[in-house]
Backbone as JSON, one array per atom type, in Angstrom:
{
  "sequence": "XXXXXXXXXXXXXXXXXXXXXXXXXXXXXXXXXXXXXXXXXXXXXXXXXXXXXXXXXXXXXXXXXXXXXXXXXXXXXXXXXXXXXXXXXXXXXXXXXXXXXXXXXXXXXXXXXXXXXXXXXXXXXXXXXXXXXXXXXXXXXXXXXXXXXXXXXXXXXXXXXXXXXXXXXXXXXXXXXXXXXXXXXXXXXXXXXXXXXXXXXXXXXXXXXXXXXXXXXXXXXXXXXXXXXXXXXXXXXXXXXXXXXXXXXXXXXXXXXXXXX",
  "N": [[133.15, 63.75, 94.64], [133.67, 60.66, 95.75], [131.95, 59.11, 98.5], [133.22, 57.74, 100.54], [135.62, 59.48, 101.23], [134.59, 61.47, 102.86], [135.33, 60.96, 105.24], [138.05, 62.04, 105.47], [137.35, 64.0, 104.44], [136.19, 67.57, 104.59], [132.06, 68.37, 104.68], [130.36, 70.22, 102.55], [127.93, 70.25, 102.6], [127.05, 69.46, 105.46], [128.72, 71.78, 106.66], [127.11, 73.84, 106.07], [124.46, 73.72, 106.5], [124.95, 73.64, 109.73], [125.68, 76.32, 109.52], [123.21, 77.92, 109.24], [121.78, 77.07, 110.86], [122.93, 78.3, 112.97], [121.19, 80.9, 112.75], [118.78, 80.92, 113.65], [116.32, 80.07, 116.25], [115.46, 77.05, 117.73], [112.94, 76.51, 116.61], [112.95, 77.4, 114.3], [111.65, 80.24, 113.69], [112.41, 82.42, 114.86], [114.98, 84.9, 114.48], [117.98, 85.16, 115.66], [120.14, 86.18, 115.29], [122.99, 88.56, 116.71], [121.81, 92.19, 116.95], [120.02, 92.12, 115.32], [117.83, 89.99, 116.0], [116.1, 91.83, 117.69], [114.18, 92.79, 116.33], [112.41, 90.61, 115.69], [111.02, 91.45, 117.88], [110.36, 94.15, 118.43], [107.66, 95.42, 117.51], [106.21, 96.92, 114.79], [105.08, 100.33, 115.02], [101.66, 101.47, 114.64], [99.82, 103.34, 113.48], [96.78, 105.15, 114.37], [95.38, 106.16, 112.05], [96.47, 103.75, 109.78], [95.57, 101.41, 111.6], [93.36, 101.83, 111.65], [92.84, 101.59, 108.44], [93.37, 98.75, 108.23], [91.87, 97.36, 110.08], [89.25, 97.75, 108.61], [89.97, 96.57, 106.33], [90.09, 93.41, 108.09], [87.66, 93.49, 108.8], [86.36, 93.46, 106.45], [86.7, 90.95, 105.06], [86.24, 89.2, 106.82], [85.18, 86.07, 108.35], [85.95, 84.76, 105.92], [88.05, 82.39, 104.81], [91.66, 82.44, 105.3], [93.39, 81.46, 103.41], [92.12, 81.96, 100.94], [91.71, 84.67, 100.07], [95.08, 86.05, 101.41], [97.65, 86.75, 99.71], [99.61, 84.45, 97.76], [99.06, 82.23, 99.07], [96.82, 79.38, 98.97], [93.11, 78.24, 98.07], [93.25, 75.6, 96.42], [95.36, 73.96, 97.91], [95.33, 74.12, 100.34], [96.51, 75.85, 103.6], [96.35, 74.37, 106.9], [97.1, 75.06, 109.07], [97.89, 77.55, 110.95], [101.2, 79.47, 111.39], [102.0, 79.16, 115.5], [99.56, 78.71, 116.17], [97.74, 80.76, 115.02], [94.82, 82.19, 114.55], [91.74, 83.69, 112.73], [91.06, 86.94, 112.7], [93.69, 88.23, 113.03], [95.23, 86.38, 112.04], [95.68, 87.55, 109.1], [96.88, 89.94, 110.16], [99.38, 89.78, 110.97], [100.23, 88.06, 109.16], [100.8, 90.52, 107.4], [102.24, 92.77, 109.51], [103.72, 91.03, 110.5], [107.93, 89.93, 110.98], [110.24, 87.33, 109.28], [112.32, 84.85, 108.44], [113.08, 83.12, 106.16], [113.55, 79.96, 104.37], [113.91, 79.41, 100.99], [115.19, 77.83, 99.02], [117.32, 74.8, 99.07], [120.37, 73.54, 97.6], [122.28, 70.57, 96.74], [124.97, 68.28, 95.93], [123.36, 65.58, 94.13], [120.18, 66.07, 92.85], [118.21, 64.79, 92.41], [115.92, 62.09, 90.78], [115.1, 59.17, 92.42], [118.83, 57.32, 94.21], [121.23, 58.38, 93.86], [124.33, 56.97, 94.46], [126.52, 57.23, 97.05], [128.39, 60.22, 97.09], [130.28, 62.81, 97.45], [129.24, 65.79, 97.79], [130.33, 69.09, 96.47], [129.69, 71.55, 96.84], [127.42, 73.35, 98.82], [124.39, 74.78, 98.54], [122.17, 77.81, 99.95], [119.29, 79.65, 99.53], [117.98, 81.62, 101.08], [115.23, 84.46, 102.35], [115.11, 87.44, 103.9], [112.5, 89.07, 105.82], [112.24, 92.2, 107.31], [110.66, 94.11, 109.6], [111.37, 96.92, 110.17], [113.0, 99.9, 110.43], [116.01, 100.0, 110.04], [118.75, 100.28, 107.78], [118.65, 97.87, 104.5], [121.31, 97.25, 104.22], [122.51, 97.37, 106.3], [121.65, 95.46, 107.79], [122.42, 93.38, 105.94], [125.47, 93.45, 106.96], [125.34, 92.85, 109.37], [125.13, 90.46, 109.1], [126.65, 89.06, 107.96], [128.73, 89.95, 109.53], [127.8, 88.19, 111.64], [128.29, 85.48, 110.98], [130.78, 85.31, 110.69], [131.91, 85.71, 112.76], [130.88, 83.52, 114.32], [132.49, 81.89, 113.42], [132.26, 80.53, 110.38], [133.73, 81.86, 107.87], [134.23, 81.32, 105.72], [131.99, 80.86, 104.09], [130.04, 82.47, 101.46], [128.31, 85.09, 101.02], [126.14, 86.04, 98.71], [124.12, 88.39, 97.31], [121.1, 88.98, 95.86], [118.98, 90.76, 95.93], [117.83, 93.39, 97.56], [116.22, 95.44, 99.56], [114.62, 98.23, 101.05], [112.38, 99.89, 103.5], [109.02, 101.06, 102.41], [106.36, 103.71, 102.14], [103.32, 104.5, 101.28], [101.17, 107.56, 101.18], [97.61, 107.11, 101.81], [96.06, 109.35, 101.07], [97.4, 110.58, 99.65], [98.27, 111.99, 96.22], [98.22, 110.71, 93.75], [97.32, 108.05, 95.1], [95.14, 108.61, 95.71], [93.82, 109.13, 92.8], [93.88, 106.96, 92.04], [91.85, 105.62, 92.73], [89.88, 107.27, 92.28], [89.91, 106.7, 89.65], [89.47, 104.03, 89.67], [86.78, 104.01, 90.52], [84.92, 105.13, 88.2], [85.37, 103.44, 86.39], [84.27, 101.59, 87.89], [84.57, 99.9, 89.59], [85.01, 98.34, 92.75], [87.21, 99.94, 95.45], [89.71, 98.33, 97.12], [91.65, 98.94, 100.15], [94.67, 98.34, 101.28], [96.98, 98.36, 104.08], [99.37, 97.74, 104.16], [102.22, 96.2, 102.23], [102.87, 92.8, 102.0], [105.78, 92.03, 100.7], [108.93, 92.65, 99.5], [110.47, 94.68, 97.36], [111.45, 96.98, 93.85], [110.46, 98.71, 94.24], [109.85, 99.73, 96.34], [112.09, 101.32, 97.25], [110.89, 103.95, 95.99], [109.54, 105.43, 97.59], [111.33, 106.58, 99.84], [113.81, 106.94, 98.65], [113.41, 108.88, 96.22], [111.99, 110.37, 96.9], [109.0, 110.71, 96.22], [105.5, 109.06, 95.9], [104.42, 105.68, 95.8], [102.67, 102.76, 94.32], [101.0, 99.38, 93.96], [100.06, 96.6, 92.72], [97.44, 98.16, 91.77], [95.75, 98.63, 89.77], [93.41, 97.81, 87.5], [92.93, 94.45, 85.77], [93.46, 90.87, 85.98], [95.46, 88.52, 87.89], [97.28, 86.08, 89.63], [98.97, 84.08, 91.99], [101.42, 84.78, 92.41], [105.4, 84.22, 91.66], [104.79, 81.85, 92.66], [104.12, 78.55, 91.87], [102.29, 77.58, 88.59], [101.44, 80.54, 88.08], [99.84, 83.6, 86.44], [98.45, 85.61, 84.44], [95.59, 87.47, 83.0], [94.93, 87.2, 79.79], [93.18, 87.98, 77.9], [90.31, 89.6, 78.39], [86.19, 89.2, 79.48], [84.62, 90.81, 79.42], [83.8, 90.59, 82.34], [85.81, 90.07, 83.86], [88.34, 92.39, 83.34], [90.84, 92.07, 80.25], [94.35, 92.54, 79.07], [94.02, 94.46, 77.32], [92.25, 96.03, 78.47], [93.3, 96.7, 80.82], [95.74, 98.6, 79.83], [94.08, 100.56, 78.96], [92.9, 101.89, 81.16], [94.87, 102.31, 82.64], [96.26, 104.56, 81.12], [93.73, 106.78, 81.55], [93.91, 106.8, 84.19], [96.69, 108.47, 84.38], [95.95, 110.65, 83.25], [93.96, 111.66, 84.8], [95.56, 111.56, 87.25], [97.6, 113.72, 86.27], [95.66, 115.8, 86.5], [95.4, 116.17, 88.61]],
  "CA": [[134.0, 62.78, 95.31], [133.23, 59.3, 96.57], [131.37, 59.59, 99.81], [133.92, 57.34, 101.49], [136.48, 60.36, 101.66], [134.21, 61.99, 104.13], [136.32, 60.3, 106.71], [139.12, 62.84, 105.51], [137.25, 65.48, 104.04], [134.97, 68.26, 105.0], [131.28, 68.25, 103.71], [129.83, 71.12, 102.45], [126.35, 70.24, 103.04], [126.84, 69.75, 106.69], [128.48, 72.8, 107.36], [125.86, 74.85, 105.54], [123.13, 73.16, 107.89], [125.39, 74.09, 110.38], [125.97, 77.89, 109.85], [121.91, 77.93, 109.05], [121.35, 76.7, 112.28], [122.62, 79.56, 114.14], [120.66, 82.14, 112.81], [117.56, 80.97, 114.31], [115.98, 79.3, 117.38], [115.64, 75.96, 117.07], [112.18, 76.03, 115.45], [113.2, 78.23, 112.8], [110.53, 81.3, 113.7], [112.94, 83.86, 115.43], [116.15, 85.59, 114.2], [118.85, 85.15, 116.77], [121.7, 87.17, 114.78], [123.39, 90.04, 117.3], [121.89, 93.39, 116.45], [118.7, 91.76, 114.51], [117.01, 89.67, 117.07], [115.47, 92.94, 118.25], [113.51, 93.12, 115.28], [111.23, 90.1, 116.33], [110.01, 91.82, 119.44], [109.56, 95.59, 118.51], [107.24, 95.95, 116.01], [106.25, 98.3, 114.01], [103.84, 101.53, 115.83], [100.56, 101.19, 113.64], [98.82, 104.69, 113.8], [95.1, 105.21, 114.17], [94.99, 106.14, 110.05], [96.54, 102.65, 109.76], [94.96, 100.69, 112.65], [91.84, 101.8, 111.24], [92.48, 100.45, 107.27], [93.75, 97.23, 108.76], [90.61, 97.26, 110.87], [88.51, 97.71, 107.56], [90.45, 94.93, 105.85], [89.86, 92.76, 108.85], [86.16, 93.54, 108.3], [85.59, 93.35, 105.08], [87.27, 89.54, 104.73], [85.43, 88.6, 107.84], [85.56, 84.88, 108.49], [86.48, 83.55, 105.37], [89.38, 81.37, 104.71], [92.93, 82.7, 105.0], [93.44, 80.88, 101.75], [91.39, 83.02, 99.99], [92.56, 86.28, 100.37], [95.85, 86.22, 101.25], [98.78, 86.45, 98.32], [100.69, 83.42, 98.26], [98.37, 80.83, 99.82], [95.81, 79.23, 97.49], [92.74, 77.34, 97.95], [93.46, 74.25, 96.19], [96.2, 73.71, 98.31], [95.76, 75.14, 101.73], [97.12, 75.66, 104.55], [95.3, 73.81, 107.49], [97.47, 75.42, 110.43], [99.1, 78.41, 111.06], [102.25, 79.26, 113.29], [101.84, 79.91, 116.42], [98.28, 78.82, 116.1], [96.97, 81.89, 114.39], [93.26, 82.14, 113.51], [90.67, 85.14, 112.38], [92.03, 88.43, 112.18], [95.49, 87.52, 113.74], [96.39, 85.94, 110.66], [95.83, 89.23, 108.57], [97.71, 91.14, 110.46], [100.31, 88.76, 111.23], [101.02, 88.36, 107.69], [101.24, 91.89, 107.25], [102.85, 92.66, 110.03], [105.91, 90.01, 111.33], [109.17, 89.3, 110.46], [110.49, 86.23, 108.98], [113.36, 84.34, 108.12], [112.7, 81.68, 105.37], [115.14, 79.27, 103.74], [113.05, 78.95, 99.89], [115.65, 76.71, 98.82], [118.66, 74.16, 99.62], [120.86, 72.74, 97.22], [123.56, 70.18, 97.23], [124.49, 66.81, 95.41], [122.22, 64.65, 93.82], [119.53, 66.57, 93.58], [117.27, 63.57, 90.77], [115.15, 61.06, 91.04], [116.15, 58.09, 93.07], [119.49, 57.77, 94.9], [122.84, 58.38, 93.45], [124.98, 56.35, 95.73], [128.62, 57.32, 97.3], [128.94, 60.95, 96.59], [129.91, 63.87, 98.76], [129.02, 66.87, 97.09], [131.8, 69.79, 96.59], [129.38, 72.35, 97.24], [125.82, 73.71, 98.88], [123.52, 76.35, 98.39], [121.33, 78.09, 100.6], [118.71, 80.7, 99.43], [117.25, 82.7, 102.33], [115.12, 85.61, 102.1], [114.72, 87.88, 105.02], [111.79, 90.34, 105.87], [112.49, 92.85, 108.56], [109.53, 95.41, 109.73], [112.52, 97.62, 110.85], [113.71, 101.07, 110.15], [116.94, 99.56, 109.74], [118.8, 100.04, 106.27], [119.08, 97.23, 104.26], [122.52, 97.13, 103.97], [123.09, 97.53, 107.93], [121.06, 93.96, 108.0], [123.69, 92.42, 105.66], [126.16, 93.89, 107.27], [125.05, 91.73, 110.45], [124.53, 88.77, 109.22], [127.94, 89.16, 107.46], [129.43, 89.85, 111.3], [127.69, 86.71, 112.27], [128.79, 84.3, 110.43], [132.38, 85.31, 110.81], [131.8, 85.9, 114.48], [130.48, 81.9, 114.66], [133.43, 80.86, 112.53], [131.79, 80.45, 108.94], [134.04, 83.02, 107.39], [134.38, 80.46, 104.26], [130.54, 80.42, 103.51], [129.83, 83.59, 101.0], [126.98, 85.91, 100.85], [125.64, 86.54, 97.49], [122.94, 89.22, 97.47], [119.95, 89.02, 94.75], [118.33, 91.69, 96.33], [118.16, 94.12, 99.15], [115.31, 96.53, 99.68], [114.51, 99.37, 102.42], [111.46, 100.19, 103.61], [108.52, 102.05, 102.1], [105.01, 103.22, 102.63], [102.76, 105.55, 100.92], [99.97, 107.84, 102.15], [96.36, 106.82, 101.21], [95.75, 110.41, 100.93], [98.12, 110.88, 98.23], [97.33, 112.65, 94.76], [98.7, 108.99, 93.09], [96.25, 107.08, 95.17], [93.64, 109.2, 95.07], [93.52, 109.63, 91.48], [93.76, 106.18, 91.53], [90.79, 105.88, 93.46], [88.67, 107.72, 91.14], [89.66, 105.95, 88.21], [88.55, 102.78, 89.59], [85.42, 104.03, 90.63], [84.79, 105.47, 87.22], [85.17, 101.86, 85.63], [82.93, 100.59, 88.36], [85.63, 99.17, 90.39], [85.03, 99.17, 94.24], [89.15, 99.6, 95.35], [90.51, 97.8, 98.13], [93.27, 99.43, 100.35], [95.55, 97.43, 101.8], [97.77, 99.34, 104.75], [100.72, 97.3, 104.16], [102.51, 94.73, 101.25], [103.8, 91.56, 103.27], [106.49, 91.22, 100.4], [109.21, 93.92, 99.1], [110.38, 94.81, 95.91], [112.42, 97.71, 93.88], [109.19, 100.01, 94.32], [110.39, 100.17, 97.94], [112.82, 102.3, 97.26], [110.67, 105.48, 95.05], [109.36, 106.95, 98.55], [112.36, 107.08, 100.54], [115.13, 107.51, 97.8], [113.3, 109.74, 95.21], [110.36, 111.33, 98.17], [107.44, 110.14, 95.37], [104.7, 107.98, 96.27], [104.47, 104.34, 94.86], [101.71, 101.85, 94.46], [101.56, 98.31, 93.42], [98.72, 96.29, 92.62], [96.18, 99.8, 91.5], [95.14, 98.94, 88.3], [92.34, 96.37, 86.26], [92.94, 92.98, 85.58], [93.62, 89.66, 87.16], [96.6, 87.32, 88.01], [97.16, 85.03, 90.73], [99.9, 83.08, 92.38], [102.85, 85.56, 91.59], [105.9, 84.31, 91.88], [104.6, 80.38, 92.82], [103.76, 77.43, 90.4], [101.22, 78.28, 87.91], [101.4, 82.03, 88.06], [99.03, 83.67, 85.8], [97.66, 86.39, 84.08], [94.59, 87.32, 82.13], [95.05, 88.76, 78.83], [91.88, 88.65, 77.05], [89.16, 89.7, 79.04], [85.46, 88.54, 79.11], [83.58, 91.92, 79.72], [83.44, 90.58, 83.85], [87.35, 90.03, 84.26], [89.49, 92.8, 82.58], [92.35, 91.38, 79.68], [95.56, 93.19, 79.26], [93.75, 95.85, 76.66], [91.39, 96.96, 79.52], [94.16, 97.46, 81.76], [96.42, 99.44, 79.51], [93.21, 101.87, 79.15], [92.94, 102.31, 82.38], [96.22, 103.18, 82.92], [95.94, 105.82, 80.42], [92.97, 107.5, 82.44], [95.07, 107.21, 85.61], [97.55, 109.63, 84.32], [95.33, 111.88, 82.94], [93.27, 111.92, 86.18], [96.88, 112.28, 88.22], [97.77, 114.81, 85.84], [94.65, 116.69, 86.75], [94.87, 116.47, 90.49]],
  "C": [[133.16, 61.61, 95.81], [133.18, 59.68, 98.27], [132.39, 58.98, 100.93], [135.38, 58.61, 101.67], [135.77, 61.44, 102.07], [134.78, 61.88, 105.22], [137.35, 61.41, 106.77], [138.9, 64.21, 105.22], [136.05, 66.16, 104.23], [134.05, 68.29, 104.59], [130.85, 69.37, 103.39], [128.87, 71.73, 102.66], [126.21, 70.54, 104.23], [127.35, 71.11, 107.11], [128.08, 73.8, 106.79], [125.14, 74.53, 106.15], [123.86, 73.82, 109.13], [125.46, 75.39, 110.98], [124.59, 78.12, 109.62], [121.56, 77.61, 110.4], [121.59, 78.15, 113.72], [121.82, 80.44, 113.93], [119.39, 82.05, 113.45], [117.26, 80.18, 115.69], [115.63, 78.58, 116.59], [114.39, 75.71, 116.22], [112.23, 76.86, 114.03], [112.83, 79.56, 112.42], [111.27, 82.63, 113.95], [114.69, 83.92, 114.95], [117.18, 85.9, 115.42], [120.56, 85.79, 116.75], [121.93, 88.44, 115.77], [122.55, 91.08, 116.67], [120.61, 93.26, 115.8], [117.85, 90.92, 115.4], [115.83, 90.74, 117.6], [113.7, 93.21, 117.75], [111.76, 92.38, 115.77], [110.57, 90.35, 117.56], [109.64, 93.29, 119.84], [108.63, 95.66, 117.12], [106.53, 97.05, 115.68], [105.04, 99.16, 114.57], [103.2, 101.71, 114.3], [99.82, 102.25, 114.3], [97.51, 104.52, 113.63], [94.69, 104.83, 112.59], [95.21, 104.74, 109.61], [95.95, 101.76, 110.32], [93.7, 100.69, 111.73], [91.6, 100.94, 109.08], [92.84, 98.69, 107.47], [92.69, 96.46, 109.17], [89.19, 96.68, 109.4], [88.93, 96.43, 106.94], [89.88, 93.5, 106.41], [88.47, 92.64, 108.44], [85.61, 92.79, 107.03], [85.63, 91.23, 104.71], [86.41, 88.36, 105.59], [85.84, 86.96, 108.33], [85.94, 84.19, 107.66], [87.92, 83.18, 105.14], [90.45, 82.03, 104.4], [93.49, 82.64, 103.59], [93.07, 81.31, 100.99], [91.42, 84.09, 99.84], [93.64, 86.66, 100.34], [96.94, 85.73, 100.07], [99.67, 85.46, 98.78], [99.99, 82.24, 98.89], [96.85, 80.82, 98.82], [94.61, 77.85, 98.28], [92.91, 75.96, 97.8], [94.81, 73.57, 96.58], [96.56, 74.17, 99.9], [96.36, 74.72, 102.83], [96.06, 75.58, 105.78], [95.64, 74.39, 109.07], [98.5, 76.65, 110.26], [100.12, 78.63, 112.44], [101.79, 79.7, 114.45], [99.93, 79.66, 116.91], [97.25, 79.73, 115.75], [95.65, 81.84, 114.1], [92.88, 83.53, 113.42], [91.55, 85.92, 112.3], [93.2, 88.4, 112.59], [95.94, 86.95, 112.72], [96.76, 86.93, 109.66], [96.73, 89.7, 109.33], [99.18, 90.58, 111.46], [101.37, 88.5, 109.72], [101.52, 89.37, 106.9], [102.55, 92.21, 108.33], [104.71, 92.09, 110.99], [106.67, 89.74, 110.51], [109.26, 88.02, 110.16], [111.62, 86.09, 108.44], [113.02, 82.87, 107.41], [113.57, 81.16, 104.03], [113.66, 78.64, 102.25], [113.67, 78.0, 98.9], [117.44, 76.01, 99.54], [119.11, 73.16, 98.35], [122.14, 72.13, 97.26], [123.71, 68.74, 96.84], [123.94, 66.55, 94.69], [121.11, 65.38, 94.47], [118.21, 65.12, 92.36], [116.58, 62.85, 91.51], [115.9, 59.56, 91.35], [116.85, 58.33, 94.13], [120.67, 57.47, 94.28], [123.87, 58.3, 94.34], [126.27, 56.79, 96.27], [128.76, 58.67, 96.92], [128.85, 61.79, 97.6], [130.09, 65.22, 97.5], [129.94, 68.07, 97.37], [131.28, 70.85, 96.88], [127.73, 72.17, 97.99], [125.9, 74.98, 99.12], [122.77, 76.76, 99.03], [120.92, 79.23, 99.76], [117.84, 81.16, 100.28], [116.58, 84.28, 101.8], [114.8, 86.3, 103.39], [113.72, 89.11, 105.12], [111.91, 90.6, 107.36], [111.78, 93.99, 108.61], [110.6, 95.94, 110.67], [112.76, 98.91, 109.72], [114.93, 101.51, 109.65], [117.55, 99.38, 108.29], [119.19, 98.7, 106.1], [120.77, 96.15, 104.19], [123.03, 96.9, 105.65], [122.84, 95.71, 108.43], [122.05, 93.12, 107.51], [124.62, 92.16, 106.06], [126.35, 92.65, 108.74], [125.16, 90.69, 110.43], [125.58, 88.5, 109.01], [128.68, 88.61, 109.14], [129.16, 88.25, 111.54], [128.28, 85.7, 112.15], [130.47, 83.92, 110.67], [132.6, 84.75, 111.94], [131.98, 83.73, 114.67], [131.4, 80.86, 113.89], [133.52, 80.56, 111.13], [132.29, 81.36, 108.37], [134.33, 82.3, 105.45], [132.56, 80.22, 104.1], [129.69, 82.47, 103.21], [128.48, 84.06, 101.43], [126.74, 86.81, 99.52], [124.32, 87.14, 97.52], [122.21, 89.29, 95.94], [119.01, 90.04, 94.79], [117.72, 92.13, 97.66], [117.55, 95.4, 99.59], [114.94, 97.28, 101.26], [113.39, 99.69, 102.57], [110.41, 100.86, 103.18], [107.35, 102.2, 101.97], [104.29, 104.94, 102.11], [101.43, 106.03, 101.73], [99.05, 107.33, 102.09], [95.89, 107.72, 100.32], [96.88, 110.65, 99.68], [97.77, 111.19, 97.46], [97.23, 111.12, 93.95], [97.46, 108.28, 93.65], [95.16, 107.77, 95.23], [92.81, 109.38, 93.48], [93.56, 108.26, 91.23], [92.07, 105.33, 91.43], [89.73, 106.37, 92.73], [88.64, 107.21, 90.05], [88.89, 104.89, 88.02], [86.92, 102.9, 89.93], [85.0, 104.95, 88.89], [84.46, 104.42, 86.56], [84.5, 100.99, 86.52], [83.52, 99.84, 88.86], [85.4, 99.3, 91.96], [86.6, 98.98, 94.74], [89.0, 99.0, 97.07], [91.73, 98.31, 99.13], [93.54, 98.67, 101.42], [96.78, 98.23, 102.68], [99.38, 99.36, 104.46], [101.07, 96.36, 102.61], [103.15, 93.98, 101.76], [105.28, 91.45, 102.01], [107.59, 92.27, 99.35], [109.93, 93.36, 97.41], [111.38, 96.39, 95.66], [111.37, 99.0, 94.12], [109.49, 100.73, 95.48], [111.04, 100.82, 98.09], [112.38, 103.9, 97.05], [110.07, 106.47, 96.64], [110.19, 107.39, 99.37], [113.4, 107.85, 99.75], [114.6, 108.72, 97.26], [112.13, 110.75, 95.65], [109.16, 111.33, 96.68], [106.73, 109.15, 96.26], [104.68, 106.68, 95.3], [103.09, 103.49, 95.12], [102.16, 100.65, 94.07], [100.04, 97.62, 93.63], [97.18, 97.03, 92.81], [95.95, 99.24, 90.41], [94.01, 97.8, 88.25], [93.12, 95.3, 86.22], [93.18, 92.26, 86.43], [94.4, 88.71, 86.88], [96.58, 87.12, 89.58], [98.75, 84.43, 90.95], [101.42, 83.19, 92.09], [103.9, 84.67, 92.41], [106.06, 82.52, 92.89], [104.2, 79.31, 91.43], [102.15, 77.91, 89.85], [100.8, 80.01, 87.95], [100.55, 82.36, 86.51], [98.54, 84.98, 85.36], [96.51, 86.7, 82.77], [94.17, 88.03, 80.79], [94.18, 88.75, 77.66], [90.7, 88.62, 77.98], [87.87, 89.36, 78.89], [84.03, 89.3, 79.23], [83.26, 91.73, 81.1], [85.06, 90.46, 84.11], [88.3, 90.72, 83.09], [90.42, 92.2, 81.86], [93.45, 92.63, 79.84], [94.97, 94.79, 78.45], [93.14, 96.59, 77.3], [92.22, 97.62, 80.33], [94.96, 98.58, 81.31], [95.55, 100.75, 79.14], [92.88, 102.39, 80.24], [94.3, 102.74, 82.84], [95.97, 104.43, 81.97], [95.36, 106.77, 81.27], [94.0, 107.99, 83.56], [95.77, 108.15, 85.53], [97.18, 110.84, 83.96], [95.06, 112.25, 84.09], [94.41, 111.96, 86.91], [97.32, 113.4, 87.43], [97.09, 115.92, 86.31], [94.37, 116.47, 88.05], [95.98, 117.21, 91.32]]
}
């Protein structure tokens, strides 16, 4: 429509900014939905066994650059401030650790190059993803946000779900990671354990739903920047950085060696 029948007619854009607006305080950091709010101010009881690989992590990374370590933030592009003013080990375990509420896109209109003059757009889009270090099923969370929106009036602004995962967290001690554990030291790998994954997935489901253990990033090779621009993986190797044929032999082993534990 021609932007001049804004005067008569509702926009779509604005009240999507609108119903986006309640869910958070005004800088955007905390979750202010009934029933979920909670979330940002209990967090999650971190046991000794944990405390202590977190601790190691912390260690091992020492002072260098956030940017360099953590998944999702890249060198040649870094980040020069974190929220809240975060530095040293507080950012580790911050990124592990906290909740978030983050809007990864907005569309609506003219989205091109330039400015395409006079138009009110018939719809917008919000894509939100939410991480909640909560106990709380997935579905109970939707369920909320659902309430909310109604609650605040927005009962005309859907909720289309892309995916909706539940919590999940394997031992260390496990036969799976142990056997993983030996494989990589076999190929001369020193392994890394990581207490937590800041970012979920359908894996999240195999220790609650199906009582198995799960891993995710155990094996050989090397990619980068999952799931951002330039994403990457390495599939011929160079005898110092595993390709895809190294990895699928190493998997092999793995199952033997879990077979045999």
């Amino acid at each position: 429509m021609h932007s001049a029948t804004n005067a008569i007619v509702d926009s779509p854009a604005w009240r999507l900014i609108h119903a986006l607006a309640t869910l958070t305080t005004p800088d955007g950091t905390r979750l202010v939905v009934p029933g979920l709010e909670h979330v940002f101010d209990e967090r999650k009881t971190i046991g000794p066994a944990e405390r202590a690989l977190l601790e190691r992590l912390q260690d091992r990374f020492g002072d260098r650059d956030p940017n360099t370590i953590i998944p999702g933030l890249s060198p040649s592009t870094p980040v020069n401030l974190f929220k809240r003013g975060l530095t040293g080990k507080r950012v580790l375990e911050e990124y592990l650790y906290a909740p978030s509420i983050n809007i990864s896109g907005l569309r609506s209109g003219y989205i091109g190059p330039g400015s395409k003059s006079f138009l009110l757009p018939h719809s917008a889009v919000a894509t939100i993803d939410l991480r909640m270090i909560t106990d709380m099923d997935a579905q109970e969370i939707l369920h909320k946000l659902r309430e909310h929106l109604d609650r605040e009036g927005f009962k005309d602004i859907r909720i289309h779900v892309y995916g909706a995962y539940n919590w999940g967290q394997t031992d260390p001690h496990a036969d799976v990671v142990q056997a993983t554990l030996k494989t990589l030291e076999a190929y001369g790998y020193p392994a890394v354990i990581w207490p937590m994954v800041a970012f979920g997935g359908p894996w999240a489901h195999l220790p609650k739903a199906l009582g198995i253990p799960a891993l995710r990033n155990s094996a050989l090779g090397y990619g980068d920047r999952a799931a951002t621009s330039n994403e990457f993986y390495v599939v011929e190797g160079d005898g110092t950085v595993p390709g895809l044929a190294e990895t699928e032999r190493f998997c092999v082993d793995l199952l033997f060696n879990y077979a045999g534990s």
